[in-house]
C-alpha positions in Angstrom: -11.1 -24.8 -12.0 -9.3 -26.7 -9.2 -10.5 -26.9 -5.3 -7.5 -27.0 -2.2 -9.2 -28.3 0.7 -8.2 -28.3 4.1 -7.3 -31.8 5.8 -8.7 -33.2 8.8 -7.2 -34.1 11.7 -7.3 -37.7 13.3 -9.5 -36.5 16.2 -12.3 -35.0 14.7 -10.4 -31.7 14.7 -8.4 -29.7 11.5 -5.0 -30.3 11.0 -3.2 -26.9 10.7 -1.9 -26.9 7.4 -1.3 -24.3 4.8 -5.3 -24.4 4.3 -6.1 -23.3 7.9 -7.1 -19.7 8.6 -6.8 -17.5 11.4 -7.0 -16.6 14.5 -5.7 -12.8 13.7 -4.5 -12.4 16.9 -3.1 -14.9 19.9 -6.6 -16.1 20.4 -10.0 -16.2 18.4 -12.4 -17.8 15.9 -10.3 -20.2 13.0 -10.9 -22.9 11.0 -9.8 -24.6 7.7 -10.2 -22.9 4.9 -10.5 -23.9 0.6 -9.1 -21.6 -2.1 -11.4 -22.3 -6.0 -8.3 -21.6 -8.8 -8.6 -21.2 -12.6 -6.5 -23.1 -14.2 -5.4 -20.4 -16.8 -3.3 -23.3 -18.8 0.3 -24.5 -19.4 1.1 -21.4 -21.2 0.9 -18.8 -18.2 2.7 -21.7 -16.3 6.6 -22.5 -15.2 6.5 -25.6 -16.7 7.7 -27.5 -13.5 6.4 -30.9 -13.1 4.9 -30.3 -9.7 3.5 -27.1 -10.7 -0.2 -26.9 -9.2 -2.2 -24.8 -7.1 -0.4 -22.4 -5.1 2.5 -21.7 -7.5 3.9 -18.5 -7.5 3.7 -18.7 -11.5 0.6 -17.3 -13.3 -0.6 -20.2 -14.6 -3.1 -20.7 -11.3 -5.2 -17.4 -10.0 -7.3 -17.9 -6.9 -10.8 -16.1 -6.8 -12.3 -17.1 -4.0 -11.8 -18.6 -0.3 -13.9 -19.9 2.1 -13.3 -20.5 5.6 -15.2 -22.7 7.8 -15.3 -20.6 10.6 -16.0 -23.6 13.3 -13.0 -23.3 16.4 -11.9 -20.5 18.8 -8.4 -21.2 19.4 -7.3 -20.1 23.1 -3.8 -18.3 24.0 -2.7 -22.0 24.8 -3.2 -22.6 21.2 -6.1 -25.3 21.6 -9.2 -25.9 20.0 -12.9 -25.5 21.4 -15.5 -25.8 18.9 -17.8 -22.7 18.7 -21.6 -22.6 19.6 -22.1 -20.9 16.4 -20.3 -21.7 13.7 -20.0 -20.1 9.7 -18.9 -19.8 6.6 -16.9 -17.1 6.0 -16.4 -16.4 2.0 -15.1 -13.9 -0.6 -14.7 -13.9 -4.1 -12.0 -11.5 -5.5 -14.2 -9.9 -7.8 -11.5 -7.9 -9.7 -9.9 -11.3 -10.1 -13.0 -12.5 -12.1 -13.0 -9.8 -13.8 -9.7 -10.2 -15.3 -10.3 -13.6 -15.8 -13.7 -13.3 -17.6 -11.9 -10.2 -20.0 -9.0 -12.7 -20.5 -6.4 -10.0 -19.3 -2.9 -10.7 -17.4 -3.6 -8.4 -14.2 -6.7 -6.8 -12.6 -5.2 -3.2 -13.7 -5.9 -4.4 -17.5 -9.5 -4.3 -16.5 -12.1 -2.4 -17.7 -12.3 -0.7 -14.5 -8.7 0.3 -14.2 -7.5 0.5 -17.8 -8.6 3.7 -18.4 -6.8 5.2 -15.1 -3.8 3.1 -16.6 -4.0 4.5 -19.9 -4.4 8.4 -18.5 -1.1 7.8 -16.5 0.2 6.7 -20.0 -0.7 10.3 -21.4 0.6 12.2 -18.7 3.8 10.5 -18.7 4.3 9.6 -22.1 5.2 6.4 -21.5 3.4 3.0 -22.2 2.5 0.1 -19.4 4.2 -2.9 -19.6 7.9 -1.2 -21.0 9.7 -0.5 -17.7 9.2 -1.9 -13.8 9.5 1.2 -12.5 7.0 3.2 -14.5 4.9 0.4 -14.1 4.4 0.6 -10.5 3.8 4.4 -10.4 0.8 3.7 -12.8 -0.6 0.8 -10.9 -0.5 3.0 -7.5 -2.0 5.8 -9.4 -5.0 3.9 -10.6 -5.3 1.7 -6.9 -4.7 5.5 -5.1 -7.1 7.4 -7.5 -10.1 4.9 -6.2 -9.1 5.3 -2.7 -9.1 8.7 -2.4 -12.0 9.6 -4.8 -14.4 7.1 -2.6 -13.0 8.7 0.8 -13.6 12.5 -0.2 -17.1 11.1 -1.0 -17.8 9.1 2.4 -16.7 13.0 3.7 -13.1 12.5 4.7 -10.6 15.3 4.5 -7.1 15.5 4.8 -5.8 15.4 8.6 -3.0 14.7 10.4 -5.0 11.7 12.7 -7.4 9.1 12.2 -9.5 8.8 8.4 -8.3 12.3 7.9 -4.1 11.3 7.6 -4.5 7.7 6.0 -6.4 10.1 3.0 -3.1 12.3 3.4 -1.0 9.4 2.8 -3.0 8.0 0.3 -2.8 11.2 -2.1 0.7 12.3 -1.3 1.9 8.4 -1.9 0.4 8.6 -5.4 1.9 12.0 -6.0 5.6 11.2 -4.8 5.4 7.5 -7.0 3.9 9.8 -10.1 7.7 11.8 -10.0 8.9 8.0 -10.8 6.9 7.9 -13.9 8.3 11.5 -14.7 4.9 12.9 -14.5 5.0 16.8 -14.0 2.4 17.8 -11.6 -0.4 18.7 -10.7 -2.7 16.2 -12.7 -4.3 14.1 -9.5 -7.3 16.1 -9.9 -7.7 14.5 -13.7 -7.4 11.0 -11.9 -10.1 12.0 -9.7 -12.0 12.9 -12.4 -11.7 10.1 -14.7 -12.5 7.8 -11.5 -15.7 9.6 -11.0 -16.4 9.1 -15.2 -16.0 5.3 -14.6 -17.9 4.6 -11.1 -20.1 7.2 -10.6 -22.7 5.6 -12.5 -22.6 2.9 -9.9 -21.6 4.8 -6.9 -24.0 8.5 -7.3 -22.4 10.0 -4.5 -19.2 10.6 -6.6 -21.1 12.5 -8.9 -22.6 14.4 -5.9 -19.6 15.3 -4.2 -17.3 15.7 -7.7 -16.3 19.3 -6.8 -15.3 18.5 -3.1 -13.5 16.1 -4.2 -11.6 18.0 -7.1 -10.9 21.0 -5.2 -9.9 18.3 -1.9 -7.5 16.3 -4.1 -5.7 19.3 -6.1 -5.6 21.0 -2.8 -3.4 18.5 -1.0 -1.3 17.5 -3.6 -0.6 21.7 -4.4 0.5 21.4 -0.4 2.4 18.3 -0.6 4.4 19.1 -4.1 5.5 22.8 -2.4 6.8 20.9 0.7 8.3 18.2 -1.3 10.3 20.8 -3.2 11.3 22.3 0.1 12.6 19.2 1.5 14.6 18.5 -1.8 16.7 21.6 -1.5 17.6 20.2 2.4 18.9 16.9 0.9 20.9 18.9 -1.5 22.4 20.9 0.6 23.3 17.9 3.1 24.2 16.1 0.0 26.5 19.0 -0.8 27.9 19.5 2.9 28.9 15.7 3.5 30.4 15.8 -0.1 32.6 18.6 0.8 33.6 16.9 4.2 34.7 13.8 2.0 31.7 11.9 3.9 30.0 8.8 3.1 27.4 9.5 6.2 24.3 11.5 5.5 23.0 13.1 9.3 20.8 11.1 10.0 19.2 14.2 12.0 18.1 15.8 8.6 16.8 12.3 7.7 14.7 12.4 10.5 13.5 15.9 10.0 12.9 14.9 5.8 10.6 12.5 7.2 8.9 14.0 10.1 8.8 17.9 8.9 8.4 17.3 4.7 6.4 13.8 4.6 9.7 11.6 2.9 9.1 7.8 2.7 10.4 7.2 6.8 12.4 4.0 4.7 14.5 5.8 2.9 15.1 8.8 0.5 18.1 7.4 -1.1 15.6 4.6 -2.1 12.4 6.7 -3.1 13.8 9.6 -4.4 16.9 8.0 -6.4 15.6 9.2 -10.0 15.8 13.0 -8.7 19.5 12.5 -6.4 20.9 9.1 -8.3 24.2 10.2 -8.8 25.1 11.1 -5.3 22.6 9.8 -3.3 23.2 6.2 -4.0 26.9 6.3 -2.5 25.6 8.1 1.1 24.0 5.9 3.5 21.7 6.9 5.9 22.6 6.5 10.2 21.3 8.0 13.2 22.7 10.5 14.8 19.5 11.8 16.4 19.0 10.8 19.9 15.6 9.7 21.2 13.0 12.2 22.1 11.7 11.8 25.0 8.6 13.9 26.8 5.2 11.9 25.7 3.4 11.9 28.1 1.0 8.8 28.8 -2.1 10.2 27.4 -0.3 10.9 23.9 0.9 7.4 24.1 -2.5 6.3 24.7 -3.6 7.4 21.3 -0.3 6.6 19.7 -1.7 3.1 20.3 -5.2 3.7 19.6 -3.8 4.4 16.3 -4.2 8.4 16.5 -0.9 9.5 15.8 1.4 9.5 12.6 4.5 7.3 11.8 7.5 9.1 14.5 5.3 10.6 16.1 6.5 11.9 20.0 5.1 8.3 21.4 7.3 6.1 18.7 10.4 8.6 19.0 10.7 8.4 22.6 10.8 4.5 22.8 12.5 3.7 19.9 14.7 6.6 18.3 14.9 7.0 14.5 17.1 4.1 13.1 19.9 4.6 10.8 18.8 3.3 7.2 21.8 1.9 4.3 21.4 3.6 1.2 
């Protein structure tokens, strides 16, 4: 186990180094902070000579920080020492965990292996064989927690607040399962073996199982038949600019894949390449849509109170939709 610590300063004050923490914002509480490693030895490391600490090789895993919440740092960037001051620490308790069971990465713990290993089924593929497939799996598992817990705290799928990040949550895992060539519907089955493994710990899973089934399969039945509708659009516009002898896609029917049928706002070329690869990748994506305008002040009011979605009227009337390469 190794210990950073954070240096002090020559007047009494931190120096703000790497090991300094905070404020969030312009302005707050900060102060330095120590990160406790495991040393997992030379054989997860890059064999550098100044390998240590803070490598991006495996060798060192941070599990916990502290920081010694003791300054409030003004908009003029200077120190006052606070009245009150703390310790502010967390352990990364899946990092333990995958310490302690001598695994590579927190989704080879007990807790998520079995999630990994039902993605495995559905797909018919095995972890660890291909990047891609590997990601969809690891979202799967990460997603299937999130929106198992949520449907039990009583969220339901919404366009604003709780409601839409759950919508999100459950149509990100869907669209990344299509990656892994998983035929849907099977989120329900995630659901499910999430409620097996933590309900034990967690009750209200167990109480709210059905709700959350019938919540889960629900929205990604919704999702999957809009998806499907907004794949026939980009063939067709696919099919039109090929005609034209184009190398533009409209970037109006990239606005309206995003806002109208959920698409990544990035870019479908990018997360939708294993159903459109052979075309897709030679179109790139520019705007052609000009802004819309006509929020009015109250919608931008919530825009910023975090109400509204992603191109929502508030975000399209300031900024447009921007023109994405392929």
């Amino acid at each position: 186990m190794g210990v950073a610590r954070g240096a002090q300063g020559t007047h009494g004050g931190p120096s703000r180094s790497a090991n300094f923490w905070g404020p969030v914002g312009p302005s707050g509480p900060c102060g330095p902070c120590s990160e406790l490693y495991f040393d997992r030895g030379p054989d997860h490391g890059c064999s550098a000579p100044d390998c240590r600490p803070g490598c991006d090789c495996d060798r060192y895993v941070e599990y916990w920080n502290l920081v010694f919440t003791g300054y409030n740092m003004g908009e003029d960037r200077q120190l006052t020492t606070l009245p009150a001051q703390n310790i502010d620490t967390g352990m990364g308790l899946e990092r333990v965990a995958a310490l302690k069971q001598g695994v590579d990465a927190v989704f080879l713990t007990d807790q998520f292996r079995p999630l990994i290993e039902l993605g495995e089924e559905i797909a018919d593929k095995r972890y660890g064989e291909n990047r891609q497939v590997d990601v969809a799996l690891r979202v799967l598992a990460d997603h299937s927690r999130a929106m198992s817990f949520l449907v039990a705290d009583g969220v339901l799928p919404s366009n604003e607040g709780r409601g839409y990040v759950l919508r999100r949550i459950i149509r990100r895992a869907a669209r990344f399962s299509r990656s892994a060539g998983m035929e849907p519907p099977f989120l329900e089955r995630f659901a499910a073996r999430t409620i097996d493994l933590m309900g034990g710990t967690y009750p209200e899973l167990h109480e709210r199982q059905e709700v959350i089934l019938r919540t889960v399969g629900s929205e990604e039945d919704r999702f999957n038949r809009t998806l499907d509708q907004g794949l026939v659009l980009v063939e067709e516009a696919i099919g039109r600019a090929e005609e034209e002898g184009s190398k533009v896609f409209p970037g109006s029917i990239a606005f309206q894949l995003h806002d109208t049928y959920g698409f990544p706002s990035r870019s479908p070329a990018r997360s939708w390449r294993s159903r459109t690869d052979t075309r897709y990748g030679r179109l790139r994506l520019v705007d052609e849509r000009p802004a819309q305008a006509g929020a009015t002040g109250a919608e931008r009011g919530r825009c910023l109170a975090g109400g509204h979605r992603p191109l929502c009227p508030c975000h399209r009337s300031s900024h447009g939709v921007q023109g994405i390469r392929a």
